[in-house]
C-alpha positions in Angstrom: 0.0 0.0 0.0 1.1 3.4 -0.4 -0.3 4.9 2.5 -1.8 3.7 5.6 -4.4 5.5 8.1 -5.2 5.9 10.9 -8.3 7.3 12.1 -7.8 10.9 12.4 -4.6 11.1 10.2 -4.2 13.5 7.5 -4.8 12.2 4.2 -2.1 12.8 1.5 -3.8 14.1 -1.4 -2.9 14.9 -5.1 0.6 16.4 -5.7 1.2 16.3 -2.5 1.3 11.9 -2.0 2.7 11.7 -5.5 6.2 13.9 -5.0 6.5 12.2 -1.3 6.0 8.6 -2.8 8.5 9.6 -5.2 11.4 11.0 -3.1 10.7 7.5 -1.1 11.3 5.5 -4.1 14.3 7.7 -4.8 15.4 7.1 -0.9 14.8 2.7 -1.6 16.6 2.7 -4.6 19.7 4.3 -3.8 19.7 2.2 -0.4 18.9 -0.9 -2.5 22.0 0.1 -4.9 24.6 0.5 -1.5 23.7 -2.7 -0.7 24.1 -3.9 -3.8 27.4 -2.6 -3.8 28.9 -4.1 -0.6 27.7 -7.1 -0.8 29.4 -7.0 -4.7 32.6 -6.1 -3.2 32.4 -8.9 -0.7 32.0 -11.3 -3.0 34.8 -10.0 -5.4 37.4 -10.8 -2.3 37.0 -14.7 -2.8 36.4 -14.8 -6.5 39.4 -15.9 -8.3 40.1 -16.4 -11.9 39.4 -19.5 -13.5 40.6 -20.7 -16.9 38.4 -24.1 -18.6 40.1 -25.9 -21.8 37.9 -27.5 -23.6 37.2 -31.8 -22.7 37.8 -30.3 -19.2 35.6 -32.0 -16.1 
């Protein structure tokens, strides 16, 4: 959902819910892209290079 109430709450309306929504999404991504990253460049420690000929098991 994009928004939950309560009773008595405010209710977001028009431009208003739509820029907020949209600096969220803005907020997830780059947190989502962070991550991303340093869980990429703790993976990268223990990957090595590996070479396969081919007939190799």
């Amino acid at each position: 959902p994009v928004c939950w109430e309560e009773v008595g709450d405010a209710q977001l309306t028009g431009p208003k819910i739509i820029h907020e929504t949209t600096e969220k999404i803005v907020q997830i991504k780059s947190r989502i892209q962070a991550a991303r990253e340093r869980q990429k460049s703790y993976a990268d420690l223990k990957r090595k290079p590996m070479d396969f000929q081919v007939g190799e098991s």
